[in-house]
N, C-alpha and C positions, 0 to 999 in steps of 0.2 A: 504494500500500500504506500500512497505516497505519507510520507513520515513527516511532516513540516510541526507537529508541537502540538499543545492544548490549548493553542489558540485558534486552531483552525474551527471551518466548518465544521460541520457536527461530517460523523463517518457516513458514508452511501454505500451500497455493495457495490457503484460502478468502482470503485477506486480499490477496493480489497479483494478483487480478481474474483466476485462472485457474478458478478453483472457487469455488463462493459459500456464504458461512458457516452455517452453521444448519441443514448438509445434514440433519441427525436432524429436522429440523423443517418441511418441506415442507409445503408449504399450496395451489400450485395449480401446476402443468406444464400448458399449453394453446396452441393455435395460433389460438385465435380469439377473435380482436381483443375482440368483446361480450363474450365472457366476462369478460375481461382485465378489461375495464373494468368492468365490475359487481364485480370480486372486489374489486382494487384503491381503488373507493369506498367499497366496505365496510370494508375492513382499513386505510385510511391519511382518506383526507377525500373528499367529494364533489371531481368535477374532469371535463374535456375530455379527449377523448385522441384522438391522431390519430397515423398512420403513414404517410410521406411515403418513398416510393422503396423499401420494403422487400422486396424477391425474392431468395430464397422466400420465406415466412410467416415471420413472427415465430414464434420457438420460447422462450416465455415461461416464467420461473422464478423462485417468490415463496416464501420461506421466513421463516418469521416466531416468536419466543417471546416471551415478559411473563414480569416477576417480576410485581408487584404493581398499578400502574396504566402504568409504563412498555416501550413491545413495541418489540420491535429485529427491523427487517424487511431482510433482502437480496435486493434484484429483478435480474432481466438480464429485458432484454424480447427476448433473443434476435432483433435485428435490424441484421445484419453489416454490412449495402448500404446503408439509409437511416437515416433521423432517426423518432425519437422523439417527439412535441410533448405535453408534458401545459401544462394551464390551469387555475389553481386557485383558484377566487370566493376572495374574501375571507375568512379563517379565524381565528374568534374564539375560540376554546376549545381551542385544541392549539400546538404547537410539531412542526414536524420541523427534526432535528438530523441533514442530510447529509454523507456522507463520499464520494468517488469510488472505488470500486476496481479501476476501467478504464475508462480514456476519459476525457472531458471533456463537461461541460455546459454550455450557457449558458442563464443566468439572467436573468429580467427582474422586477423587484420593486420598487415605492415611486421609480417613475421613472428606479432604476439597472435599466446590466447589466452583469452579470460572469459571467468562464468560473470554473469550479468543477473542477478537477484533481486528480491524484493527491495525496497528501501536505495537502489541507486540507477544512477542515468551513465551513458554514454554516448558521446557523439560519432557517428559512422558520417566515413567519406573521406576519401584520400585519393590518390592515385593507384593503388593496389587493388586486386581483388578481396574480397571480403566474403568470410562465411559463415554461419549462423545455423546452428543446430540447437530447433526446439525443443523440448522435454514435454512430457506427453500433459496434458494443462496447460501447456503456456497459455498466456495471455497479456498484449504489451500494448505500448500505447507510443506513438513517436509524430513530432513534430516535425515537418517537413519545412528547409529555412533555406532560400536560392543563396550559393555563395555571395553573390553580388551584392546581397542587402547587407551582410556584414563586413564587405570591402569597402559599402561607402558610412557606415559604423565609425570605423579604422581612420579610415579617410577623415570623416567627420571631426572625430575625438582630436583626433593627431599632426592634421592639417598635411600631410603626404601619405603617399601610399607605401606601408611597410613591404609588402612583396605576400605572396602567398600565404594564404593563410593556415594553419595544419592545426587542428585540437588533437591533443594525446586521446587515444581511442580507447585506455582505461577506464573500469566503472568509477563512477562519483558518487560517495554517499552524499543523499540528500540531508548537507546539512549547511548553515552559513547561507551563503548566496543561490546554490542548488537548491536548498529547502524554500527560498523565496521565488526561486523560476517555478519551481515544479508547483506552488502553493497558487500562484497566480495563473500558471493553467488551469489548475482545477476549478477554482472562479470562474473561469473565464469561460469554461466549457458545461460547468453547472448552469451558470447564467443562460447561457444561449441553451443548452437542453428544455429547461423552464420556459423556452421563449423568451427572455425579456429581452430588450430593442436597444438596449445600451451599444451592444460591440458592430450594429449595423451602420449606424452612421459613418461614412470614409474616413473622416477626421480622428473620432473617437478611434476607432480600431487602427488606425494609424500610429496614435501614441503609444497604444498597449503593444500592436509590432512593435517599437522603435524601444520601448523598456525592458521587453522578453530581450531582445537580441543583446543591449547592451548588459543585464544579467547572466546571460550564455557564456558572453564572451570575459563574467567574473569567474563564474563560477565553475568552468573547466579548462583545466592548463592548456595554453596555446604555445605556439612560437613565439607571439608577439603580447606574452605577460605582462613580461618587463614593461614595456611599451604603454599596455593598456591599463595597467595598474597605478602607473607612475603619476607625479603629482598633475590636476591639472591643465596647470600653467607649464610645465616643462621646464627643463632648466636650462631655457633658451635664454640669450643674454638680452640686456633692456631694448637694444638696438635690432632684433629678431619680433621682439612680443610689438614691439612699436610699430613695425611695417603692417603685421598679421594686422592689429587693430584698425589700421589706415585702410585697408584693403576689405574688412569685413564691414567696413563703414561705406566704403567708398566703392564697391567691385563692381556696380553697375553701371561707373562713371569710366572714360578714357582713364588709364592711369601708365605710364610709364616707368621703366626702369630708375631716370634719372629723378622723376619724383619719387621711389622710394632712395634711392640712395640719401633725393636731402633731409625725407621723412626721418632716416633712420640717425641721421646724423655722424654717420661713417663713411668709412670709402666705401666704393663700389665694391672692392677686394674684401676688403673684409665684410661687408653685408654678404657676400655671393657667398663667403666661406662660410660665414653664421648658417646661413640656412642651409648648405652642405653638413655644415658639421650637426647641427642641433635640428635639423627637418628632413633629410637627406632629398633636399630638390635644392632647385634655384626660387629665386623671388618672385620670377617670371613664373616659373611652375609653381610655386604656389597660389598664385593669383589665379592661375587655368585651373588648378584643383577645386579652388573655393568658386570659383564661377559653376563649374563643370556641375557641385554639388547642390548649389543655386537651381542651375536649373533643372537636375532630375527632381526635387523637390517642386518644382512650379509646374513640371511636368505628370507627376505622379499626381498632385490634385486636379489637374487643368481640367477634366474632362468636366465637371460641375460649373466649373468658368466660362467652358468655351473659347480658352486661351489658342493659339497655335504654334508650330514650331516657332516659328518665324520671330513672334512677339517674345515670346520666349528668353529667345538665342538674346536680341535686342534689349533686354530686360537685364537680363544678366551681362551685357558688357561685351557679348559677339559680336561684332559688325562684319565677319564672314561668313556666313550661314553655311559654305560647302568644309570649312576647316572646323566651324564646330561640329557638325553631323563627325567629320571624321575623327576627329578630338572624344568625341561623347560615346561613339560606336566603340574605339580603343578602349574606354575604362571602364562600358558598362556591357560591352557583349552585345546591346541591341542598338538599332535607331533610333532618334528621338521620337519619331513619329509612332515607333511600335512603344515605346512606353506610357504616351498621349493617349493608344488606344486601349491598351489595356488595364487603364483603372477608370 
């Protein structure tokens, strides 16, 4: 069960592996295996699936909701007697964020294995293949997170982009930060079960995205800890935080190199080296970062606006429309126009 304290809500059987969450939200009940697995490629990532000693039939049950680009799925593959085998290619463009809520799994990932139990989470997705052998009961529950949203997280927090992202694929007990992510799912998904109309609004479920991710990325060791954890203000020098400020005030105005060097009050040399050494970009590149972030934000709400690329780009300080499309397609994987349309 999720473990978050005696503060929590009162207990449900969705969450102690008796009953599975998201009952209002039912997406497939079936006994046959194909199906299963065509659903489940669709709804979570391509992968293998195999069922080892199962009598009778699996009695499969996948119930699934999204706020905004993040869906929280509860599976039981209904298979009492045998094991479970899923096998998952190498997955570039997502995160699952597992929880057990009966039984026990083991996992094989980046050359570890570890079992995955009650009371803790793990994050799957690397460049490896990955393997996953259920015990007869399982029943688990995983949040489905596009890398991209927490590269512009990183971005966001950090003011450059660290380089890839890799979370250690060990379980996490739910305790400290974990205990707060997995505690605000269960909200979040009680909530919406009940019906109630809070997490519909784009806005609203937009900020509970943007707090789940930055709790994620407390509460399980990444590459970029140090980074994420640190103070912050950074321990950039006064002549670094002074431009950032100029730039976050001012990024939708012309701004030039030479206006931050006099902003900054240094040489050019040394500002280019500050943000080398303490942001690992240039000044320039920070500027395009913070615009870039500008406008997938004005992008990601625009559709209730009515905004366009076009206003967009101009909004945020592009006055080349065809260098930002290709500027924006490099950091976020799509077009501007395909992120316009899909929210």
């Amino acid at each position: 069960m999720f473990n978050v304290g005696t503060w929590s809500i009162p207990e449900t059987g969705a969450w102690t592996g008796s009953a599975l969450p998201l009952n209002a939200f039912s997406r497939l009940q079936s006994n046959n295996l194909d199906e299963v697995h065509a659903h489940m490629s669709a709804m979570l990532c391509d992968h293998d699936l195999q069922v080892e000693g199962g009598v009778p039939p699996i009695a499969f049950r996948h119930n699934q909701a999204m706020l905004r680009t993040l869906t929280f799925n509860a599976t039981d593959y209904g298979n009492p007697y045998g094991q479970v085998v899923v096998a998952i290619p190498p997955v570039e463009e997502l995160y699952l964020v597992q929880f057990s809520l009966a039984g026990r799994a083991q996992i094989s990932q980046d050359g570890e294995t570890f079992v995955l139990e009650q009371g803790q989470m793990c994050v799957l997705g690397s460049n490896a293949r990955t393997r996953q052998t259920f015990e007869a009961g399982y029943k688990h529950f995983t949040v489905k997170i596009p890398k991209s949203d927490l590269d512009s997280v990183l971005l966001q927090e950090l003011g450059f982009r660290p380089g890839d992202l890799h979370f250690s694929p060990r379980p996490v007990l739910l305790e400290g930060a974990a205990a707060s992510f997995a505690h605000m799912i269960r909200v979040v998904c009680d909530d919406m079960d009940m019906g109630l109309p809070g997490y519909s609004h784009p806005r609203t479920c937009g900020a509970i995205e943007d707090t789940l991710k930055r709790l994620l990325l407390v509460a399980v060791p990444h590459n970029h800890s140090d980074l994420f954890n640190g103070s912050v203000s950074g321990p950039a020098p006064f002549y670094v935080r002074r431009v950032e400020e100029f730039v976050r005030a001012h990024a939708e105005d012309p701004i030039s190199l030479a206006e931050m060097v006099e902003i900054s009050g240094v040489s050019a040399r040394s500002l280019h080296a500050g943000f080398r050494r303490f942001r690992d970009t240039t000044p320039m590149g920070y500027l395009k970062n913070y615009r870039l972030t500008m406008a997938r934000t004005m992008l990601q709400s625009g559709a209730e606006s009515c905004v366009s690329v076009t206003n967009v780009a101009l909004a945020c300080g592009f006055t080349h429309l065809s260098k930002f499309a290709r500027d924006y397609f490099e950091r976020y994987g799509e077009r501007p126009s395909e992120t316009l349309r899909s929210n």
